[in-house]
N, C-alpha and C positions, 0 to 999 in steps of 0.2 A: 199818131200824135205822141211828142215826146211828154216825159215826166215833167220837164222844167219848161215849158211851153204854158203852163195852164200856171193860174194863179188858185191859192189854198189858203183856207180859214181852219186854223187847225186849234178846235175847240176843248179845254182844259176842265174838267169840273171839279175844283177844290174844297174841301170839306178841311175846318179847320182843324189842326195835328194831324192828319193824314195822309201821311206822304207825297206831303205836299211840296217839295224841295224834288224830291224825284221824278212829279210828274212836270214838272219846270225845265228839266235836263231834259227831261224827252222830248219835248216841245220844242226846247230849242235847237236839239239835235234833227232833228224834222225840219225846221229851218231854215237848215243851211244847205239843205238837199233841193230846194225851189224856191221859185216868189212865193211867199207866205206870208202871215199876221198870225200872229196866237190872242185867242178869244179867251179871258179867264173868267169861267162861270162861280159865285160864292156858291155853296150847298149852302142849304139851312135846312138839316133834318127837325119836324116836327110830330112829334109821338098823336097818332089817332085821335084819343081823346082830347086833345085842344085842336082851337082853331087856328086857324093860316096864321089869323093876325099876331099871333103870342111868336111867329118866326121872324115877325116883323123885327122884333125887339134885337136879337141877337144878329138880326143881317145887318141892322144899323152900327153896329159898334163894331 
């Protein structure tokens, strides 16, 4: 089977300020290589001691 024969999800995980602009190039550089879609995942780091919901706050803005 060829490379450009198959269809690809080519999944991003952005944390924000984090070289995030670079992992956007590569993605799109990936591309242009086959049928593809880029999936952009937001991060929302949350420190142990609190819960999920306090990531809620900063994934919404």
């Amino acid at each position: 089977m060829n490379f450009q024969d198959k269809t690809y999800k080519i999944m991003i995980p952005l944390v924000r300020g984090r070289r995030t602009e670079e992992r956007l190039q590569i993605a799109l550089a990936l591309t242009a290589r086959a049928e593809s879609k880029i999936v952009v995942l937001g991060i929302v780091e949350v420190p142990e001691d609190l819960s999920f919901s306090h990531g809620a706050i900063p994934a919404r803005s």
